[in-house]
Structure formats: structure tokens, C-alpha cells
KEKE-797331 format. One record per residue (C-alpha): x, y, z; residue number from 1; residue in three letters. Coordinates in Angstrom, 3 decimals, decimal comma. Example, Ala and Ser with C-alpha at 12.3 -4.5 7.8 and 13.67 -1.06 7.14 Angstrom:
2
ATOM         c1         c2         c3   resi   resn
ATOM     12,300     -4,500      7,800      1    ala
ATOM     13,670     -1,060      7,140      2    ser
This chain:
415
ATOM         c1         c2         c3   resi   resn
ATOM     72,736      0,909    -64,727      1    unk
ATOM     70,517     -1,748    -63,995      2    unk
ATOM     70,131     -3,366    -60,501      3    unk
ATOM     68,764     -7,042    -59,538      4    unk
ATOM     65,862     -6,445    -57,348      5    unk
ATOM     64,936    -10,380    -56,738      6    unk
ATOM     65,570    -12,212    -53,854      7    unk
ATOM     68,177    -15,275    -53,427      8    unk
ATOM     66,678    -16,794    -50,384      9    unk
ATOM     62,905    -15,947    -51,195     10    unk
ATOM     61,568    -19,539    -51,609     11    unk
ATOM     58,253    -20,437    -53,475     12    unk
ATOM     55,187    -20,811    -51,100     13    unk
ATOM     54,201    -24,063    -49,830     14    unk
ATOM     51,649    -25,626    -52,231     15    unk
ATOM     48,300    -26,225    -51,536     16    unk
ATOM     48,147    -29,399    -50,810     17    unk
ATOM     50,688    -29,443    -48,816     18    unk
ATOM     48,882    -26,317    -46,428     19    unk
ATOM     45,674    -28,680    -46,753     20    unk
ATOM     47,954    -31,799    -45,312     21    unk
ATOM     49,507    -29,719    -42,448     22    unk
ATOM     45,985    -28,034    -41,249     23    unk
ATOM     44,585    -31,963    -41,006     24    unk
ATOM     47,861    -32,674    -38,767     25    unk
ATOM     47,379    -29,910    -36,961     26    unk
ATOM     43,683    -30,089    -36,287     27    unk
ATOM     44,151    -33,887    -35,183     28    unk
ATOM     47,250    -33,028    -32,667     29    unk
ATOM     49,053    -36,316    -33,682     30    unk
ATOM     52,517    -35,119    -34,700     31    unk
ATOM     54,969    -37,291    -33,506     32    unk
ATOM     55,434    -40,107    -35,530     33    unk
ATOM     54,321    -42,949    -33,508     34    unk
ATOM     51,510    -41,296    -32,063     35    unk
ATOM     47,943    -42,755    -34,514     36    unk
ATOM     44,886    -44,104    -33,849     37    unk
ATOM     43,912    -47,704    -34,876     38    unk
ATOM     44,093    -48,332    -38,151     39    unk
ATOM     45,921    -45,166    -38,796     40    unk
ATOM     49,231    -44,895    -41,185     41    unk
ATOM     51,079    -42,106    -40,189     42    unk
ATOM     52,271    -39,159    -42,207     43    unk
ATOM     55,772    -40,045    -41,759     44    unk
ATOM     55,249    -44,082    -43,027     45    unk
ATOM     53,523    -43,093    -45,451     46    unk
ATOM     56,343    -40,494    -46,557     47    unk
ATOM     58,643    -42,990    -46,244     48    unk
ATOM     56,973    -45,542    -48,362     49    unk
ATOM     56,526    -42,573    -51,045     50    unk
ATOM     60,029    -41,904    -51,042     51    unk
ATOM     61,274    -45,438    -51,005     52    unk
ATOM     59,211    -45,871    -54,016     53    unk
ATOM     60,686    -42,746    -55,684     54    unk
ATOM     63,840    -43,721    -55,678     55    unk
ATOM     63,472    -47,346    -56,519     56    unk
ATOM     64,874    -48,092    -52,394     57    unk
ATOM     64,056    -51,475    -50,806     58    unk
ATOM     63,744    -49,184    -47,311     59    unk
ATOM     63,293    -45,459    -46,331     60    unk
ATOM     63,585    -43,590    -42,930     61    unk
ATOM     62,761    -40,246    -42,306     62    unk
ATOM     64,719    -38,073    -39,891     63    unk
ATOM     65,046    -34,931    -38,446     64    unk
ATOM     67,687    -33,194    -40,996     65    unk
ATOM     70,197    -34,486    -43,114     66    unk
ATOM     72,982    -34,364    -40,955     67    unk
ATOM     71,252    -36,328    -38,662     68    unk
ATOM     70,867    -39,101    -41,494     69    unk
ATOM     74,601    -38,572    -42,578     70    unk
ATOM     75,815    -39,263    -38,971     71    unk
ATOM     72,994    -42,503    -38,082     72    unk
ATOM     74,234    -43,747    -41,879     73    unk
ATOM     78,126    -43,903    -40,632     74    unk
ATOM     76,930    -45,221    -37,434     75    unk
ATOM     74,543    -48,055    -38,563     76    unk
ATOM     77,852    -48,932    -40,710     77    unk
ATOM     79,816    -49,115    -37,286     78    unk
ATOM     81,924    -46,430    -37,858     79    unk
ATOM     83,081    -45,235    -34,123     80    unk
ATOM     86,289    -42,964    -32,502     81    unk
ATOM     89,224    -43,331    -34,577     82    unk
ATOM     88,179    -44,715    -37,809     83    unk
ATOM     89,264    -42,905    -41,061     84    unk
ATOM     86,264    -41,707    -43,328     85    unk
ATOM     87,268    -40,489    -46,907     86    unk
ATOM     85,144    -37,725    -48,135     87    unk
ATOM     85,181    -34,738    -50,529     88    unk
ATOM     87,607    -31,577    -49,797     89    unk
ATOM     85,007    -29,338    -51,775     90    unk
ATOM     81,590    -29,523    -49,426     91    unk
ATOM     79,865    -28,338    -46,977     92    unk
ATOM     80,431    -28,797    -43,163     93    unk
ATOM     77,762    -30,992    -41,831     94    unk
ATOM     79,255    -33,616    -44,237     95    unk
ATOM     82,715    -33,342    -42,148     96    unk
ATOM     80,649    -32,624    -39,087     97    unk
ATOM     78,880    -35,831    -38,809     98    unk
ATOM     82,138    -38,051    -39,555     99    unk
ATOM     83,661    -36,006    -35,981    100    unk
ATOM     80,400    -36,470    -34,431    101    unk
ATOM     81,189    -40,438    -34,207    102    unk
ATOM     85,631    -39,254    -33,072    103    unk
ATOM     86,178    -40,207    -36,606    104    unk
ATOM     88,948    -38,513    -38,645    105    unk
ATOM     87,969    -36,847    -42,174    106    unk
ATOM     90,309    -37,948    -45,151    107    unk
ATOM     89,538    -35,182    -47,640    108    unk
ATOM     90,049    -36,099    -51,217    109    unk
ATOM     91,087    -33,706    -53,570    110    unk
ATOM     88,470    -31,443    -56,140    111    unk
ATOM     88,905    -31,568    -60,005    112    unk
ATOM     87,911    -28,094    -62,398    113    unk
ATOM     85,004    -30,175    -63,049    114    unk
ATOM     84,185    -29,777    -59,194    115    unk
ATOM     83,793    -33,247    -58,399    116    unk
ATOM     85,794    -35,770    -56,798    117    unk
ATOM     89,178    -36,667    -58,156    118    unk
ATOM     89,232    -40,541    -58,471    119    unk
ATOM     92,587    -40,763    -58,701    120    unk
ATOM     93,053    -38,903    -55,759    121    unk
ATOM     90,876    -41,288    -54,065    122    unk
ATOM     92,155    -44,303    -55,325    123    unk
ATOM     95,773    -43,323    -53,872    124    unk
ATOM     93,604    -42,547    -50,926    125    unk
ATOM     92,052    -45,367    -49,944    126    unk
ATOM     95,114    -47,467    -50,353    127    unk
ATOM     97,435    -44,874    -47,663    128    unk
ATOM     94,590    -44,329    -45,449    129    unk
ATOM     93,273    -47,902    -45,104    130    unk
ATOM     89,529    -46,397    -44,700    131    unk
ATOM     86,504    -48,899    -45,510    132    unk
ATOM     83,966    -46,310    -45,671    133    unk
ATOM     83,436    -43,054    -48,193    134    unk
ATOM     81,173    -40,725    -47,199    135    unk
ATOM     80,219    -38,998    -51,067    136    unk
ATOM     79,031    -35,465    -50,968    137    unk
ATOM     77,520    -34,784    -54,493    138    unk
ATOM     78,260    -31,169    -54,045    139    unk
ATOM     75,932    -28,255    -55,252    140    unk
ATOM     74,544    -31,140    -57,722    141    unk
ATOM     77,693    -32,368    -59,420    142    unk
ATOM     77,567    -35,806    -59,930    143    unk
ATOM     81,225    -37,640    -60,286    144    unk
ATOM     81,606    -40,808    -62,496    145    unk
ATOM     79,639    -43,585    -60,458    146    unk
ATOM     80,929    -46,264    -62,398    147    unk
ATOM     84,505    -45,677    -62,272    148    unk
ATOM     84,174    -44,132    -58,335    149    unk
ATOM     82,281    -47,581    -57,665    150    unk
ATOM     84,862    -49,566    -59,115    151    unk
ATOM     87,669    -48,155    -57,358    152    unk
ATOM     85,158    -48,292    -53,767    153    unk
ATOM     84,379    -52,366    -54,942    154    unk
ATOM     87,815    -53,445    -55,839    155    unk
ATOM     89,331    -52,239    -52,415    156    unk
ATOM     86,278    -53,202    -50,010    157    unk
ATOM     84,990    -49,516    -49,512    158    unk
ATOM     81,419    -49,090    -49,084    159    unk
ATOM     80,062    -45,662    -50,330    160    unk
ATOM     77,371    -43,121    -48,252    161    unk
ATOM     76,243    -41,069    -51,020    162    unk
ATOM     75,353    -37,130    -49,981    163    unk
ATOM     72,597    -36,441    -51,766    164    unk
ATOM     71,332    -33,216    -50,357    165    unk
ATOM     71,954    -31,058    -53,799    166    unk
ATOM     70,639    -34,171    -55,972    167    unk
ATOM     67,440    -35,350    -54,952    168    unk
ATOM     65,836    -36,391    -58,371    169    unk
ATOM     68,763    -36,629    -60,302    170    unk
ATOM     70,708    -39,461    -61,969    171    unk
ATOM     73,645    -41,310    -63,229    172    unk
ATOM     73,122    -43,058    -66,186    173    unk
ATOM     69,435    -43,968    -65,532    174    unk
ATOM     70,284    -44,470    -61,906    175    unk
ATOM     68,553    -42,416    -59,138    176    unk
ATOM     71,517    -40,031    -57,119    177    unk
ATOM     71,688    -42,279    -53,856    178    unk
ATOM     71,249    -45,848    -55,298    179    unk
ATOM     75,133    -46,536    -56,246    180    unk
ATOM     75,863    -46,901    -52,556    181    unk
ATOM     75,095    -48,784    -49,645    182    unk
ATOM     72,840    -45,667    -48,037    183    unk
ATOM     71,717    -42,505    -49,626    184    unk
ATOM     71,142    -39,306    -47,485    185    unk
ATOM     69,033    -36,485    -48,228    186    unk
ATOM     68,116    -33,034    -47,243    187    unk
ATOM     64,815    -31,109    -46,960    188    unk
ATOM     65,799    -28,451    -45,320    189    unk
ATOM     64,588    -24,696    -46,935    190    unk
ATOM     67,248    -24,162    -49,625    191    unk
ATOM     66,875    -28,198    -50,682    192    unk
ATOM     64,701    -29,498    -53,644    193    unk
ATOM     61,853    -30,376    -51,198    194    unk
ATOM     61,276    -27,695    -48,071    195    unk
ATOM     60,359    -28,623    -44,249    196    unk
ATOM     62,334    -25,922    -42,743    197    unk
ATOM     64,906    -29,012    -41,702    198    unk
ATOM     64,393    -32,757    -42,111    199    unk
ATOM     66,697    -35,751    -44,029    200    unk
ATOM     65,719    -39,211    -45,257    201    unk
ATOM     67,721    -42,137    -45,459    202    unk
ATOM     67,623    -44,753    -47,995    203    unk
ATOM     69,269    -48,347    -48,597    204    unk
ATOM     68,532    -52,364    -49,649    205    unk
ATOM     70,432    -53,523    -46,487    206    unk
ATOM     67,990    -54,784    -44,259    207    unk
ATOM     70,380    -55,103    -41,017    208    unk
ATOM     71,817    -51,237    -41,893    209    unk
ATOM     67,695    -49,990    -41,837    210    unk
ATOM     67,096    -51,650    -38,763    211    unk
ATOM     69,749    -50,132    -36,996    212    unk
ATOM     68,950    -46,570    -38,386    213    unk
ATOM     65,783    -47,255    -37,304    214    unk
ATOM     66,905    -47,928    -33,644    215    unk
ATOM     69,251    -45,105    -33,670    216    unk
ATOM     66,432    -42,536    -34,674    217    unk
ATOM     64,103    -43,420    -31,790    218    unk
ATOM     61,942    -45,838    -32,808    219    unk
ATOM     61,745    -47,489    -28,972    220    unk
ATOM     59,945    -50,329    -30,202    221    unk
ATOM     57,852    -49,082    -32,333    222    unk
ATOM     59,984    -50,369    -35,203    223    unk
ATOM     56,972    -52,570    -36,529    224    unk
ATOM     55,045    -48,718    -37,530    225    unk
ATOM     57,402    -48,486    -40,040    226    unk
ATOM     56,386    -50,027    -43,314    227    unk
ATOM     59,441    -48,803    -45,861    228    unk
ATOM     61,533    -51,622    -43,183    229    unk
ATOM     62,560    -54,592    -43,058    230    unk
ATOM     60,537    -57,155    -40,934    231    unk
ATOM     60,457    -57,342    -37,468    232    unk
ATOM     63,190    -61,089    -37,143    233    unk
ATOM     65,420    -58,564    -38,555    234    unk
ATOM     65,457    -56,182    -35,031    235    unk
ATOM     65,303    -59,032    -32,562    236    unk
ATOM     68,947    -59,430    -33,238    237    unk
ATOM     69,982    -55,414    -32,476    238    unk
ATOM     67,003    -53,904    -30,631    239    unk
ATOM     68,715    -53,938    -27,815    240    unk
ATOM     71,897    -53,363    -28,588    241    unk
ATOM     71,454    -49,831    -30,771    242    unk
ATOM     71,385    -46,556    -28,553    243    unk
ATOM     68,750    -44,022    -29,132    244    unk
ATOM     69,798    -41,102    -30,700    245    unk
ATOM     66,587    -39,710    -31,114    246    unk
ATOM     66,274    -37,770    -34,107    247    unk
ATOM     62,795    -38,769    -35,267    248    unk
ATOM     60,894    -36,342    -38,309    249    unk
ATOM     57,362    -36,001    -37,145    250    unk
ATOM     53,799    -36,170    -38,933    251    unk
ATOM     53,726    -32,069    -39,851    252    unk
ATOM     56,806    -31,785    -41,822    253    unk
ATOM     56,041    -35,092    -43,405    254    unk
ATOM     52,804    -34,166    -44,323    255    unk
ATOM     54,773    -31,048    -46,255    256    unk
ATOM     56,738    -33,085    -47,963    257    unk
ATOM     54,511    -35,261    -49,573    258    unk
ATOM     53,229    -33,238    -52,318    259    unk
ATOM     56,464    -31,545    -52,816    260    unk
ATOM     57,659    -35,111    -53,755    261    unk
ATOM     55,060    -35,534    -56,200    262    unk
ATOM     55,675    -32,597    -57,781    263    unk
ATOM     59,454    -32,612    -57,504    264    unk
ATOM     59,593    -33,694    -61,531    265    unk
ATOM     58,180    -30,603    -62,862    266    unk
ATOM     60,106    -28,545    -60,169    267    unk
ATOM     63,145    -30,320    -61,638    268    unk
ATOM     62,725    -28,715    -65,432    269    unk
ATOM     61,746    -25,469    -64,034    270    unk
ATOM     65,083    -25,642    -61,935    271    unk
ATOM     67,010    -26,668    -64,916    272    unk
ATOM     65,778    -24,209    -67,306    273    unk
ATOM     66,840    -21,163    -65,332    274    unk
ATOM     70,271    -22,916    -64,923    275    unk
ATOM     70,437    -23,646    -68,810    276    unk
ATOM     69,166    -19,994    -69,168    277    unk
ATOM     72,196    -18,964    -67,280    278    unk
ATOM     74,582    -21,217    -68,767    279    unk
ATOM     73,842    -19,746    -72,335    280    unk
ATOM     74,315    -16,002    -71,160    281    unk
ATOM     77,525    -16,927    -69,363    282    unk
ATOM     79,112    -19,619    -72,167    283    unk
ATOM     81,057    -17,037    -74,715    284    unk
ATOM     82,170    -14,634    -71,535    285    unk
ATOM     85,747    -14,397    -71,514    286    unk
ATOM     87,892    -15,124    -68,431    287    unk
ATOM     84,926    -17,812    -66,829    288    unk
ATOM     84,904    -21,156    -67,412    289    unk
ATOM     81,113    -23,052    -67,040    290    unk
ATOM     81,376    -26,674    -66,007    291    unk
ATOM     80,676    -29,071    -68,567    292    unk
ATOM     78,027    -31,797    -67,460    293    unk
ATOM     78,233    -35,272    -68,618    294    unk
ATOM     76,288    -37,124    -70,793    295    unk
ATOM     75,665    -39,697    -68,182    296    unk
ATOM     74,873    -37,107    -65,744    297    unk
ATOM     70,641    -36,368    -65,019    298    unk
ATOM     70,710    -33,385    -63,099    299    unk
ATOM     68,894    -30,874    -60,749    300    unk
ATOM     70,390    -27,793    -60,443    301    unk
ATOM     68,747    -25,347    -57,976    302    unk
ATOM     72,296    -23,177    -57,742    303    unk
ATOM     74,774    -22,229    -60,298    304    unk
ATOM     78,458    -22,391    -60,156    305    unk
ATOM     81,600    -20,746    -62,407    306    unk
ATOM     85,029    -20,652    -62,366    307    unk
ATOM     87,252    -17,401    -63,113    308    unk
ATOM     90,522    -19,515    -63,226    309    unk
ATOM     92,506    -16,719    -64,067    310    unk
ATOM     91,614    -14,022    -61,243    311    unk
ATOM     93,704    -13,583    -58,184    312    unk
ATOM     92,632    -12,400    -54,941    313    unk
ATOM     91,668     -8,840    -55,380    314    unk
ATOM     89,857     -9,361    -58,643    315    unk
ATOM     87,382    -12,268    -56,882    316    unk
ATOM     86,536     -9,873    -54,353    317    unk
ATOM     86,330     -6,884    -56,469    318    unk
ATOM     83,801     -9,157    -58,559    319    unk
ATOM     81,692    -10,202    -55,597    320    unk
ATOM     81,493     -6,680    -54,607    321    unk
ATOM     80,416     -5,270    -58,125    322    unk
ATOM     77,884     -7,987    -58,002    323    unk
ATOM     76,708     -7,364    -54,983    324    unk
ATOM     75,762     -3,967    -55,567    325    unk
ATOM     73,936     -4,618    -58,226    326    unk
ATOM     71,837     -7,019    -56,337    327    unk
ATOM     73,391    -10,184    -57,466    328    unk
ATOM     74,542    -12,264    -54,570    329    unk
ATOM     77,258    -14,761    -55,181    330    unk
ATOM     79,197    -16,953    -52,579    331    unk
ATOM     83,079    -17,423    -53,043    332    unk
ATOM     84,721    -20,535    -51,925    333    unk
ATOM     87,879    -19,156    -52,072    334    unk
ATOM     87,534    -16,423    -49,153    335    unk
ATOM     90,134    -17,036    -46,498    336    unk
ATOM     86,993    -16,407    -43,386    337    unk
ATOM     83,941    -18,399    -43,308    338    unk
ATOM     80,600    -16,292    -43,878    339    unk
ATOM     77,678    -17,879    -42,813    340    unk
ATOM     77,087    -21,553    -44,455    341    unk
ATOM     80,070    -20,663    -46,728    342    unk
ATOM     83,155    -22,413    -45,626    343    unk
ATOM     86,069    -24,423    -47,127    344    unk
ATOM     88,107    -27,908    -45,661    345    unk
ATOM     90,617    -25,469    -43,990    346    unk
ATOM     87,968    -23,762    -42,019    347    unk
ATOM     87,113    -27,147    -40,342    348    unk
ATOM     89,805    -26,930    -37,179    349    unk
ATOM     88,444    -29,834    -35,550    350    unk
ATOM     89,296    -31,986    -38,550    351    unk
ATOM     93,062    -32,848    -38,525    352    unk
ATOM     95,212    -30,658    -41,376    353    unk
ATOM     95,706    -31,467    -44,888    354    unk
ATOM     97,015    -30,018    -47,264    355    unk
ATOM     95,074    -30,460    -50,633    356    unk
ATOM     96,684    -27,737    -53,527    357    unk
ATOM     94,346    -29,053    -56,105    358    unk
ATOM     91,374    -28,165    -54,335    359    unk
ATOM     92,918    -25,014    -53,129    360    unk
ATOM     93,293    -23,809    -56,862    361    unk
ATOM     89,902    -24,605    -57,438    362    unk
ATOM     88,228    -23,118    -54,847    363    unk
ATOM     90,094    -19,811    -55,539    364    unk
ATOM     88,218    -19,286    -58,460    365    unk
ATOM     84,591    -20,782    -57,381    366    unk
ATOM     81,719    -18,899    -57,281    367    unk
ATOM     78,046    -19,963    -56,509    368    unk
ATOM     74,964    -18,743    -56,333    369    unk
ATOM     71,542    -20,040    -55,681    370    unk
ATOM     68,623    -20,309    -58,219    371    unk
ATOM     65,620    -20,268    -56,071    372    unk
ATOM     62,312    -21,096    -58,382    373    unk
ATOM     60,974    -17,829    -57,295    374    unk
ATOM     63,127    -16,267    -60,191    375    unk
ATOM     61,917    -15,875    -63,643    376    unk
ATOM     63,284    -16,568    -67,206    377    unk
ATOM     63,935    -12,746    -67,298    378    unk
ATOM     65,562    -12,523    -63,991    379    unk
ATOM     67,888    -15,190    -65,059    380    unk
ATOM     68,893    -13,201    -68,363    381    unk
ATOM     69,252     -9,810    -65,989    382    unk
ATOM     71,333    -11,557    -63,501    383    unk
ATOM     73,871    -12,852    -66,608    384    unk
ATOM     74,181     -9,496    -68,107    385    unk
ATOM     75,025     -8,225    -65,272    386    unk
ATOM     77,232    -10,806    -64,438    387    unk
ATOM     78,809    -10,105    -67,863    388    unk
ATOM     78,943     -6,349    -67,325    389    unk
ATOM     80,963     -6,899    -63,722    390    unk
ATOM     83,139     -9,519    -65,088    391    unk
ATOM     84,039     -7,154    -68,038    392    unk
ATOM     84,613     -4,300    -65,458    393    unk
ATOM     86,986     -6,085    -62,489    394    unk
ATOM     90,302     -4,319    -62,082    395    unk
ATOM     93,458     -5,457    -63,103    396    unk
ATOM     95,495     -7,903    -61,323    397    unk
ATOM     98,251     -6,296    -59,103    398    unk
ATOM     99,111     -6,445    -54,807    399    unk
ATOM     99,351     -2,832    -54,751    400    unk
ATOM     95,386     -2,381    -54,488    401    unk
ATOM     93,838     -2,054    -51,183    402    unk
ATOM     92,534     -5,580    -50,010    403    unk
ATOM     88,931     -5,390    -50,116    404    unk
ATOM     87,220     -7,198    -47,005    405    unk
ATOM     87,628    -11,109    -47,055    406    unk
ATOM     84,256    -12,388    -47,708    407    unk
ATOM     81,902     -9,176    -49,283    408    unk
ATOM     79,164    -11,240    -50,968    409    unk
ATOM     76,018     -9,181    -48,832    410    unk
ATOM     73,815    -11,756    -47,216    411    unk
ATOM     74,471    -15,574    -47,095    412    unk
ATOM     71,826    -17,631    -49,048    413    unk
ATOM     71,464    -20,575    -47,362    414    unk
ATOM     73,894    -24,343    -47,869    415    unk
């Protein structure tokens, strides 16, 4: 029987250029952001301006993860202790953890088979819960209907903070992931499209919301170094008035980035192949269910998710327990425990309880894995017939079995 010997949190090396750019940093000693000579632009400007640029953004701030630029987005929007901030049941928790970082309260909206954001659910939502502000996790790069979800957000005075830490480089229609709302956040931490270990940029058109991300990073007043900003009449009327919460990215991971970004497009159809590899070798399987994708939908899929609608309790884990020793290493959102960055709305204790049985069916049946570029065309194919072979091989349903542990899926592989 064969066994998966490849690694799901192996990551590619660093390119080149990107070693060249963080020897020069290093060599010159200047990493925090502010700190250049005459003359100089730093590492972190110029990132910005590359990624403002990228995604077609009027402004661009880089910071020093992306739930750092999740939590200075709702606070540059004025969210504070209290509010109500509508957001997805099916995500990940620094998405939750930066609405309770301001005392806000998490309104979780409910998860569709599709696994994105039901927009009627929302739309019921908005109007019981009164909340003015949606925080929008595109989760493990699924990509809802932007047009009807920025209808709904228009018509009832809602402005939108898109979570785009599993879509950098993808699209909507033409339409860069992040631009539909009034601030896009994004992720470059290790298991992200672009890798600094941890970092997050911020993006929006709203000259007063920049300015007062700026402040909030840590930019003292300094603000005038950053050239993806608005001008300096616009911070005369908040400088002092924003507190610092520093959370600053500095000059070496920025330097890292850069020619990750440049190369992110090619990265993007290697990515996709190996998830349209494993697509094809799951479609015909019987008992899973691959999500269909959207014609409007331009995505960048570094992980790959299924449904096995049908399966109850014991067959899930009996599946991610086959898998697992076989080498194949796959996260279910269903598990009643949280293991490691895997956890579901119910884990969340410090967000106030909800009941949500839509996403609960869902989530039963989820599982994920990651797709790190590290894999080949052939470890994509082994990994589906294996998949195939398990899935063909789970026991019967039935409560008489011995539970198997609650969450058996080997080592976590990263959010």
C-alpha cells in the first residue's frame, strides 16, 4: 500500500532575490521602518507602494501580521466596546479575535455547502443586529458573490472589511479580492501566498481611514515617510488624537516580500494547477462533494477543501485517521476540540453564544488540507488516490463503534 511521504508544512525556499534583499538590510543595520539615511526610501515604502500598485489601492500600509491589520482596520472605522461586528461563522480565530480585541461582540453569519457566506443570512442579520460594519473573511480562498453581498452592505449603510488572507491575487469579476470594501487586509505570514514568517498589509481609497491606520501602527510622526498615504493636511486633523498601537512591519521582512510579490502571478497557476489536479482525481468519487467555483470567481487556491455530506461522526474520524497513516494530513472542521490553528465559532468562548445549525451541518462534513508549492503534479495524483482508496474503505455508519479520538489528523499545518 502506498504511503505519502511529502510534507504539508514544508514551504518553498525563499527566492533569490529575496535572500539578496535581506543580506543588503542586514549588512546596513536599518530595519525599522523609519530608520534611512537621506535620500533613502525604505524597504517598507517602497513595499507599500508595490502593493498599492498591485492591487489597484489609492493607499497601502504594512504591518506586523494580519491580525494586527484586521484589528487597526475596525479601529480606524471607530469601532470600540460594545459595537456589533457581523462576520463569517466558518473562519479562523484571529478574524473573531480582533473584533474582541476592540470589547466588540461577533455576529456570526451562517455558512452555505458552497462554504461561503450566506447572504440571506446576512441580510436578516444586519437588519436584527443593527451592526454598521462587516468584517468579510474570504475563507480558505472562497470568494462569496461581491455584487449581491455589496448590495445588501450599500442598501443598509454597512461598510465591508474584506479578509483577504487566503486571496491575495485573486478576483471577483475582474476585481482584485480586497477592493469591494472600504479596507482590505492581508496576511504574509508562512502558510500565506507571500511568506515573512508573520506580517499583514492594509489597503483602502479612504484617505482619513489610512491616516488613522497609519497613526495606530506607530508612525509617531513620521507619517510623511510613507508614500502609499495620503498627504500630510490629511493627519493634522487626527495626529493627535489616534493612540499608538505600535505594530509597525520593518525593512527585513519587507525586503522578503518584495520579490515574492512580483512573482506571486506565476505562483498563482502553479497553486491552481495542483488544486485543479486534485479536483479532477476527486470529481467522480462517490460520497464527496467538491465545491463548485463561480464563473465570476479568479482564484488562488494554496489549500483544498471537500465535503463528505453524508458521513457521521465516526466515519470523519475514521477517514482522517486512514489518511493520516498514509501520510496524508487533512484538518476537520467538524471535530468537537480545537487542534492547533483548527477551530470552529463554538470554540470561541469569549465570543457570546449562537447557535448557527447551517454552519454546524457544514462543518461536520469539511475537510481541508493545505497545498504547499513544494508538492508536485505526481504528489497531487498520489495524495487523490489515496484519498479515493480511504474514502472507499471508511466503516459503516453505526454508534456502536468505539469513538475514535476527537481531532486525529497527525500534525496541524498551519491557518
Amino acid at each position: 500500500m502506498n504511503r505519502f511521504t511529502g510534507n504539508f508544512t514544508r514551504q518553498e525556499p525563499l527566492p533569490e532575490a529575496a535572500i539578496e534583499a535581506a543580506l543588503r538590510v542586514m549588512r546596513h543595520g536599518r530595519l525599522h521602518r523609519y530608520n534611512v539615511v537621506d535620500g533613502e526610501q525604505s524597504e517598507t515604502a517602497a513595499l507599500e507602494v508595490e502593493f498599492a500598485a498591485f492591487t489597484g489601492a489609492k493607499y497601502c500600509l504594512a504591518v506586523a501580521s494580519g491580525g494586527y491589520a484586521l484589528a487597526a482596520a475596525l479601529r480606524a472605522l471607530g469601532v470600540g466596546p460594545g459595537d456589533r461586528v457581523l462576520t463569517n461563522a466558518f473562519t479562523l480565530a484571529p478574524v473573531p479575535g480582533a473584533i474582541a480585541s476592540l470589547s466588540a461582540d461577533p455576529v456570526f453569519i451562517e455558512t452555505t455547502d458552497d462554504l461561503v457566506m450566506d447572504l440571506a443570512d446576512l441580510k436578516a442579520k444586519i437588519a436584527i443586529s443593527g451592526a454598521k460594519i462587516l468584517m468579510l473573511s474570504h475563507m480558505r480562498g472562497h470568494i462569496c458573490d461581491m455584487d449581491r453581498l455589496m448590495a445588501i452592505c450599500d442598501t443598509a449603510g454597512v461598510r465591508v472589511v474584506e479578509d483577504c488572507a487566503h486571496t491575495m491575487g485573486a478576483t471577483w469579476d475582474g476585481v482584485p479580492s480586497g477592493r469591494h470594501g472600504i479596507i482590505g487586509c492581508y496576511s504574509t505570514q508562512s502558510f500565506k501566498h507571500v511568506n515573512s514568517g508573520e506580517g499583514g498589509l492594509l489597503i483602502t481609497d479612504d484617505p482619513q481611514v489610512m491616516a488613522r491606520a497609519i497613526m495606530l501602527s506607530g508612525s509617531y510622526m513620521f507619517y510623511e515617510r510613507h508614500e502609499a498615504a495620503p498627504g500630510p493636511e490629511v493627519f493634522e486633523t487626527i495626529r493627535l488624537e489616534m493612540p499608538n498601537c505600535s505594530g509597525r512591519m520593518d525593512n527585513l521582512r519587507a525586503a522578503i516580500l518584495r520579490p515574492q510579490l512580483a512573482a506571486l502571478p506565476s505562483r498563482r497557476l502553479r497553486w491552481n494547477a495542483l488544486f485543479q489536479r486534485l479536483e479532477s482525481g476527486l470529481a467522480a468519487t462517490r460520497g464527496v462533494r467538491i465545491i463548485p467555483r463561480p464563473e465570476k470567481e479568479g482564484y488562488v487556491m494554496s489549500s483544498f477543501q471537500f465535503l463528505c455530506p453524508d458521513f457521521d461522526t465516526f466515519q470523519m474520524q475514521d477517514l482522517v485517521a486512514r489518511c493520516a497513516a498514509r501520510g496524508v494530513v487533512l484538518k476537520w472542521f467538524g471535530a468537537t476540540e480545537p487542534a492547533g490553528f483548527t477551530s470552529r465559532y463554538d470554540s470561541w468562548h469569549y465570543v457570546p453564544a449562537q447557535k448557527l445549525p447551517q454552519t454546524d451541518r457544514v462543518l461536520a462534513g469539511l475537510l481541508d488540507m493545505r497545498l504547499p508549492l513544494t508538492f508536485s503534479d505526481a504528489d497531487a495524483d498520489m495524495i487523490a488516490a489515496i484519498l479515493r482508496e480511504e474514502l472507499a474503505a471508511v466503516r459503516g455508519p453505526g454508534p456502536s463503534r468505539t469513538a475514535l479520538p476527537a481531532f486525529c489528523a497527525g500534525p496541524d499545518t498551519g491557518d
